[in-house]
N, C-alpha and C positions, 0 to 999 in steps of 0.2 A: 541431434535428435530428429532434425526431417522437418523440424516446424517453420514454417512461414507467414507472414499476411495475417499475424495475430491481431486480433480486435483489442482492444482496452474496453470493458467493460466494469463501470462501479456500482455497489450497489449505495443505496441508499443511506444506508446505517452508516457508510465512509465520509458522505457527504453529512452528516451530521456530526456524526464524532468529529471532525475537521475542524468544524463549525465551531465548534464549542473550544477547540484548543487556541484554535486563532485567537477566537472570542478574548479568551482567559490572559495569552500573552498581548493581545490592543491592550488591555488594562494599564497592563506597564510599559506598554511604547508599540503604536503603532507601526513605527514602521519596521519595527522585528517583527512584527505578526506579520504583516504584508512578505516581507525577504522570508519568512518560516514559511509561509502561505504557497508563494512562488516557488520555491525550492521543492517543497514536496511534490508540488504536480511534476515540476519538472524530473525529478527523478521517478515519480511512478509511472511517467511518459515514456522512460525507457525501458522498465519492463520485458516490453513484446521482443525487444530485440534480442535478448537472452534471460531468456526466466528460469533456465536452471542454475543459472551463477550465485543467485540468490541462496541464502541459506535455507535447508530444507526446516519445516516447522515439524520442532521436537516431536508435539503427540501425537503425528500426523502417520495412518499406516501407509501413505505410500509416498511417490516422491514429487505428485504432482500438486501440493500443498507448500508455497513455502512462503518467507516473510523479508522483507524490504525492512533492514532497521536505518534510523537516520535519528542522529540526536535523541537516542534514550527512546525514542515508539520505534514502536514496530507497524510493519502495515502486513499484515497477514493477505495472500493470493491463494487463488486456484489458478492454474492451467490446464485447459478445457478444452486439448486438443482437437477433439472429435467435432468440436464447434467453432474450431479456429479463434479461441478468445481466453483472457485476459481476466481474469473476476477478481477486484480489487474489494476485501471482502469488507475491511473495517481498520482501522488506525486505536492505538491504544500508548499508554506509559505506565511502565512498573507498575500495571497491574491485574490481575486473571483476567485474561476476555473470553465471553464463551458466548 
């Protein structure tokens, strides 16, 4: 596709939902929440390198929407090429995000 030097950009609502699912899995053992924690940056770190490999998001009308799934969530993107970036929009599991 021609893209390069893409940014990782998160918004905020990711860094909360995250928040809350680590939160939920320390419950029952922190150090799954930490290796769950660690895992996902790491995979949403890769991203930039190819974001169209990613599967494209169902309701989405084009193909620059798609979603990172990993253990049952998803992490919903845009690729934003015009702006060289990455928009890591929100994380969810089995169930509607909007």
């Amino acid at each position: 596709m021609g893209i390069s030097n893409l940014v990782l950009d998160q918004l905020l609502r990711f860094d909360q939902e995250l928040e809350v699912i680590v939160d939920y899995i320390a419950l029952d053992s922190p150090a799954r929440a930490l290796d769950f924690f660690e895992t996902i940056i790491s995979k949403v770190q890769k991203i930039p390198e190819n974001p169209y490999i990613y599967r494209q998001k169902s309701c989405a009308n084009d193909d620059k929407t798609r979603e990172l799934i990993f253990k049952g969530y998803t992490i919903p993107f845009d690729i934003d090429e015009a702006n060289n970036k990455i928009i890591i929009l929100g994380i969810f599991n089995q169930n509607i995000w909007n």
